[in-house]
N, C-alpha and C positions, 0 to 999 in steps of 0.2 A: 539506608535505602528507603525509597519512597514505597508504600502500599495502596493498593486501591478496594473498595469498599469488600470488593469478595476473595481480600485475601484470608479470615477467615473460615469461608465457602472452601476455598481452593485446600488447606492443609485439612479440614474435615475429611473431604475428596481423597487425600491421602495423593495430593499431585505432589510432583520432586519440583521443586522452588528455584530457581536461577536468578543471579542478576541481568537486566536488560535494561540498559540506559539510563540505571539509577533506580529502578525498579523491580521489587523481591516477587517474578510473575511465574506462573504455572509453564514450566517448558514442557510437560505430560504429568497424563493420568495413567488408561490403561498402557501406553507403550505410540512413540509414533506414528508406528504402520498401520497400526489398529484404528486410530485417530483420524490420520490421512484417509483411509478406503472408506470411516464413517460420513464422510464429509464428499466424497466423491462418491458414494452409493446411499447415502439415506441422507442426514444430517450432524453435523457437529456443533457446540455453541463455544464458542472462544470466549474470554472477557480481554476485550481492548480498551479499560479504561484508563489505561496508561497513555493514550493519546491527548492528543490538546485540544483545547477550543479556541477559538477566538475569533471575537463579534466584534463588525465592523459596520453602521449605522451612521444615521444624518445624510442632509443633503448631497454631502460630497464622497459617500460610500461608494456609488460605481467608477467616477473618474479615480479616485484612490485603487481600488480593484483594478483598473487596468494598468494601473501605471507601475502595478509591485508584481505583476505577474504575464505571462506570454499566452495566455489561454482569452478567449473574446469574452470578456465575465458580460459584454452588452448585449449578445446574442442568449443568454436565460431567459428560462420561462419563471413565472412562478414557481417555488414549490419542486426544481430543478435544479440537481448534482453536478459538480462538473469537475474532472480530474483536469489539474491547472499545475504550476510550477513557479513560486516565489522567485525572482531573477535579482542576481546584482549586476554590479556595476559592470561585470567582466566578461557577463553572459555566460558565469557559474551559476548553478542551481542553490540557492538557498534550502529548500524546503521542494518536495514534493507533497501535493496537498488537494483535498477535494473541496470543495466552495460549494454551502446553499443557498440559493436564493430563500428567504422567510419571506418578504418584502423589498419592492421596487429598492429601498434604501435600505436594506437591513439581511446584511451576509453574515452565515457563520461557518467559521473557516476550520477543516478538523488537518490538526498537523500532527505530525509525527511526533514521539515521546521526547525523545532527547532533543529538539529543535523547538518546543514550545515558547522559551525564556526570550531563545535566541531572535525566534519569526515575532514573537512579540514587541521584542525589543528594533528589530530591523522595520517593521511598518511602521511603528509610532515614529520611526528616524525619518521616515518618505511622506508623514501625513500633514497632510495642509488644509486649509478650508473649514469648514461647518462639516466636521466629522467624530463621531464619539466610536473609542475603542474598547475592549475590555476583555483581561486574558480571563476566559470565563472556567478555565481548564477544570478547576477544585470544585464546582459546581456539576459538572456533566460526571455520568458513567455513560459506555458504552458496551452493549454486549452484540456480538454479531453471531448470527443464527444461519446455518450456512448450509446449502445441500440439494439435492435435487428434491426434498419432503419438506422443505424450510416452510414453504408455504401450508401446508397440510397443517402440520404442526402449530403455526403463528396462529392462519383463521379463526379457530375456535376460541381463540382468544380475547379477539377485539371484534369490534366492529367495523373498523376499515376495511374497505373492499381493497383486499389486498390484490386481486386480479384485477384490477385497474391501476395499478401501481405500475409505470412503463421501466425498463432498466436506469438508472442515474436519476428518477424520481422520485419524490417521499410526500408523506400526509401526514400529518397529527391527528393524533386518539389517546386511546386508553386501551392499554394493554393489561387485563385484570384488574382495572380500577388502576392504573399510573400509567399519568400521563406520559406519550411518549412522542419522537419525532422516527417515524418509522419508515425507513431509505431503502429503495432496491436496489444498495451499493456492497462490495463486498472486495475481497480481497484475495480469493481463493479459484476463482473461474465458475464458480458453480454458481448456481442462483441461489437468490437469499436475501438477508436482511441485517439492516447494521440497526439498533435499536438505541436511542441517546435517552436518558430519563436522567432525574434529579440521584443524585449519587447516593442519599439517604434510603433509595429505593432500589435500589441495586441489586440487594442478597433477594427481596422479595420475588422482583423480576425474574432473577434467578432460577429459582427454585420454583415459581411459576414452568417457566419455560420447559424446565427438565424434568415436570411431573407430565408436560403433557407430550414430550417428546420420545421419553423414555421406551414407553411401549409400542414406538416405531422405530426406535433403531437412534436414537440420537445417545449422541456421548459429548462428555465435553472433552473439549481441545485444547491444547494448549501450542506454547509460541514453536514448538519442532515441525506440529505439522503444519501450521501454520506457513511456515518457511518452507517446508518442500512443496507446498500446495501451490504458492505463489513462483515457486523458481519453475515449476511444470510451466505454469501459465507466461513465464519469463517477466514477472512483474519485477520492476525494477526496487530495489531497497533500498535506503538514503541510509550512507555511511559505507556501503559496497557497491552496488549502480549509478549511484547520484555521490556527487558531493558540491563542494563551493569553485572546486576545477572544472568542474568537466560541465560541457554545454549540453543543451536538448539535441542538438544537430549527431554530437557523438552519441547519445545517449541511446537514439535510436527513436527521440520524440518530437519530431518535424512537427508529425500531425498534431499536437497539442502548441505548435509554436506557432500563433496566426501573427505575423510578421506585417502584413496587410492591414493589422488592423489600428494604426497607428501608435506612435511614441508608447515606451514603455524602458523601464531598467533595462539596461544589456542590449538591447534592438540592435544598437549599430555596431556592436560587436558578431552579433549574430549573422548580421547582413552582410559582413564582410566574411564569415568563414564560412557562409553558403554560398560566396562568390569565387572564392578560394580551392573551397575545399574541407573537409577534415581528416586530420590527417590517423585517424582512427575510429573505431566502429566497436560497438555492442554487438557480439554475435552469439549465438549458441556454440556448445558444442558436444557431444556425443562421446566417450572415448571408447577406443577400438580394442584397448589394452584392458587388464583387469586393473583394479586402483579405483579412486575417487580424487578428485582434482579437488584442493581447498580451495579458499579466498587468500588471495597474495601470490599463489605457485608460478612462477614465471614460463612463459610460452616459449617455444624455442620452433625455429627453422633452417633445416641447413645449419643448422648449429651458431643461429642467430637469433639475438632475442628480438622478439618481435612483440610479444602482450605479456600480461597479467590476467590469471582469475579473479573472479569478484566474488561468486557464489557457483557453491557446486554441492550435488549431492547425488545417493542411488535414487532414480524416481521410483517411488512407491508401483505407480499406477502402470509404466512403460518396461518395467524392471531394467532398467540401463542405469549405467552412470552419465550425468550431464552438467552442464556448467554453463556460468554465460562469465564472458570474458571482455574484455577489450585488447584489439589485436592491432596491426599497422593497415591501416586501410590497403595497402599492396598484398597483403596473405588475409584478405577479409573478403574471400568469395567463398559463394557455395562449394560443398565437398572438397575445399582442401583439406589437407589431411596435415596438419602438425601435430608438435609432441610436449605434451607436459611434462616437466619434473617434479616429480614425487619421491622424495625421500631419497634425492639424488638420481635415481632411473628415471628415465625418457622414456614415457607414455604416448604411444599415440591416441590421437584425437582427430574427427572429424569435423569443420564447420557444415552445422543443419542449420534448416529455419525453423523460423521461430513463430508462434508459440511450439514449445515440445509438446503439449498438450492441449486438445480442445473438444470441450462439450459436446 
């Protein structure tokens, strides 16, 4: 299995070690309820450097940009984030992924762990023109600092006016002396910071972060709460919400699909199944019964299947059990009530909306 520079930071920390997508990563420290309420009441610092990079540059960087993803990458400002969706041919999702603009001609795209090889190898298959790529993955760490104190804690740090930092925007500085590209982007619904530095500087950053965080309340995180923080906020994950089947329309991600904004992978596949229809829906849901609904437990109606779980867990923060599913668009309105199978018993469930959680 792969390691990233603080892994070991992480067994010092005395975290329990998991495999995640090829990667030996901190699933906890002190416990994930403990982790989850630091990050939704003070702050937590996760290490994400098991994400990917990849830098796309030269002339022909935005028309390439648009043409591998459904988000308007022409519509960036400067020094502006943008959660976007790698498309193929079938108007399946390759990759969900955030894009920054550095420069008019110079994107660097952070993708998911286990999809790096894959979104690498897929752009350089679509790239044409005066355009230079480069999987920059082994080069970046990233650590993201997350919380309603992320800022308190960051400030002192740098000198970036981090309150001019607007949500989905970032600045470069020096974070204790390393240099850093530092994003109001995050993964958990809280506000915060995803921090990219040279990977040799990692453990430093680190341990930076945690000396000046500690005596307000910060803890580090790992990938448990990570995943309950993100399923409150209904953030979809690639591999259970997304895959190479299923489109933005199902997904529940219209509003990142500008279809208007011309030609691009999947377009006309897209155009026809919002002319159509889809014949399924990303929904929340709630269960009414005691249980936890996994990822795969099949939905039932009238003693008809009707969906699949994708992700489910107790919320820390709501104390319910919840899940997001994909059901039959005909049992995908508010407040129906269908039922899980778990462990052979038939659980009821309600459809809510979504997010289950917000700020």
């Amino acid at each position: 299995m792969k390691r990233t520079p603080l892994y070991g930071a992480h067994r010092r920390a005395g975290a329990k070690m998991v495999e995640f997508a090829g990667w030996e990563m901190p699933v906890q420290y002190s416990g994930v309820i403990d982790e989850h309420v630091a990050v939704r009441t003070r702050a937590g610092l996760f290490d994400v450097s098991h994400m990917g990079e990849i830098v796309i540059r030269g002339p022909g960087a935005l028309e390439l940009c648009q043409k591998i993803s459904a988000n308007d990458v022409s519509r960036m400002k400067l020094q502006q984030a943008q959660y976007n969706l790698l498309m193929n041919e079938k108007g399946g999702i390759v990759d969900d992924v955030i894009f920054y603009q550095i420069e008019p001609n110079h994107f660097l795209i952070c993708v998911n762990a286990s999809n790096s090889d894959k979104d690498f190898a897929w752009i350089e298959e679509h790239a044409e023109g005066n355009v230079e790529l480069e999987n920059a993955s082994s080069r970046y760490a990233q650590l993201a600092l997350q919380g309603p104190l992320a800022e308190k804690i960051l400030q002192p740090l740098t000198s970036v006016r981090l309150n001019e930092i607007a949500p989905f925007f970032f600045s470069f500085g020096e974070v204790s002396s390393i240099r850093c590209l530092v994003a109001r982007t995050g993964y958990t619904g809280e506000d915060g910071f995803e921090l990219y530095c040279d990977s040799v500087e990692a453990e430093r950053l680190w341990k930076t972060l945690l000396a000046s965080g500690v005596p307000m309340g910060l803890e580090p995180a790992g990938l448990g709460a990570r995943d309950t923080l993100r399923l409150e906020k209904a953030y979809p994950l690639y591999g259970h919400e997304l895959d190479d089947t299923t489109t933005p329309l199902e997904a529940g991600l219209e509003w990142v699909t500008k279809l208007a904004k011309g030609p691009f992978v999947g377009r006309e596949v897209l155009l026809k199944q919002k002319q159509e229809g889809i014949r399924r829906k990303l929904v929340g849901l709630e269960l009414l019964d005691p249980g936890i609904a996994r990822s795969e437990y099949t939905l039932f109606k009238n003693g008809r299947s009707v969906g699949r779980v994708t992700s489910g867990t107790k919320s820390p923060t709501l104390g319910k059990a919840i899940a997001l599913a994909y059901v039959a668009i005909d049992e995908a309105c508010l407040d129906n009530t269908i039922e899980v199978e778990i462990r052979g018993r038939k659980t009821r469930a309600k459809i809510v909306p979504l997010p289950f959680y917000r700020r």
